[in-house]
C-alpha positions in Angstrom: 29.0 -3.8 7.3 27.0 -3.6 4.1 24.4 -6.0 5.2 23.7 -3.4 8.1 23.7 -0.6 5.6 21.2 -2.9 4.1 19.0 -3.7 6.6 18.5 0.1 7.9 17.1 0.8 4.1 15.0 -1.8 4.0 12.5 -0.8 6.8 11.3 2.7 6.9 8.6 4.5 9.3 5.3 6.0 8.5 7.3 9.2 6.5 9.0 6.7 4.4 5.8 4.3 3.7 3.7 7.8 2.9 6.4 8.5 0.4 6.5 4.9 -0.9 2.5 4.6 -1.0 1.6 8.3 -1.8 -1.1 7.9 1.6 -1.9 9.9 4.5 -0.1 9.0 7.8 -3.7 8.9 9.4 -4.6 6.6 6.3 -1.5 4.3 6.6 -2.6 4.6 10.7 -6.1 3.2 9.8 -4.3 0.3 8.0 -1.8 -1.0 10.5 -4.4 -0.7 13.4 -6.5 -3.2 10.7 -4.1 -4.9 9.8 -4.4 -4.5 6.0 -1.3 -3.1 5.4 2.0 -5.3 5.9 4.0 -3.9 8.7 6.1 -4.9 11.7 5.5 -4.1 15.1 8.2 -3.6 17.3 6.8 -2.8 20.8 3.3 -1.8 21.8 4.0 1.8 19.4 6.8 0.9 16.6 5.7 0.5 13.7 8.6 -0.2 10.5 7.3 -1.1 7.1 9.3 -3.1 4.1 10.2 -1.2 1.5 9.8 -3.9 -0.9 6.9 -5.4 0.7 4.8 -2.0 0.6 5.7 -2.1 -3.3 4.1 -5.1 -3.9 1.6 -4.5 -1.4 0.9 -1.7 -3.6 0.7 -3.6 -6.7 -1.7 -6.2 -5.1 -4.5 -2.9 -4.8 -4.4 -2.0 -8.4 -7.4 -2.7 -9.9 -8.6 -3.2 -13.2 -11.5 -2.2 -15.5 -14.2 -4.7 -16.7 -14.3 -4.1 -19.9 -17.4 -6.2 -20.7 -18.7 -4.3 -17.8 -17.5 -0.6 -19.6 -19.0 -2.3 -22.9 -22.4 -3.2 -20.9 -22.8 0.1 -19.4 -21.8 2.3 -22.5 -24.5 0.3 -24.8 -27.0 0.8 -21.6 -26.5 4.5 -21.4 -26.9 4.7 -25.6 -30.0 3.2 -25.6 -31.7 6.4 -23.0 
């Protein structure tokens, strides 16, 4: 019984992926129609995402600052 319990948790709908990914259902539409968004489609209009996949997902987008880049541009910008 738990691993039913389980398994209803660990897929959610668009409301549960906007709460997970802080995005716009049209946003989180855009994405699945692209395909650059892990998702499962379950007939031609069903759409269920992972929870846990849409974390790391998530965690794949962050990006990072170039700090040589910062370093680059702040020493351009003094030099005006």
């Amino acid at each position: 019984m738990d691993k039913n319990s389980n398994s209803e948790t660990e897929y959610c709908g668009y409301p549960g992926a906007q709460e997970i990914t802080g995005l716009a259902a049209g946003t989180l539409y855009s994405l699945v129609s692209k395909r650059r968004i892990p998702h499962v489609r379950i007939g031609p209009r069903l759409v269920r995402f992972n929870r846990e996949e849409l974390r790391n997902w998530l965690r794949t987008q962050e990006v990072h600052p170039n700090t040589n880049e910062i370093n680059e541009k702040r020493g351009y910008c003094g030099t005006r």
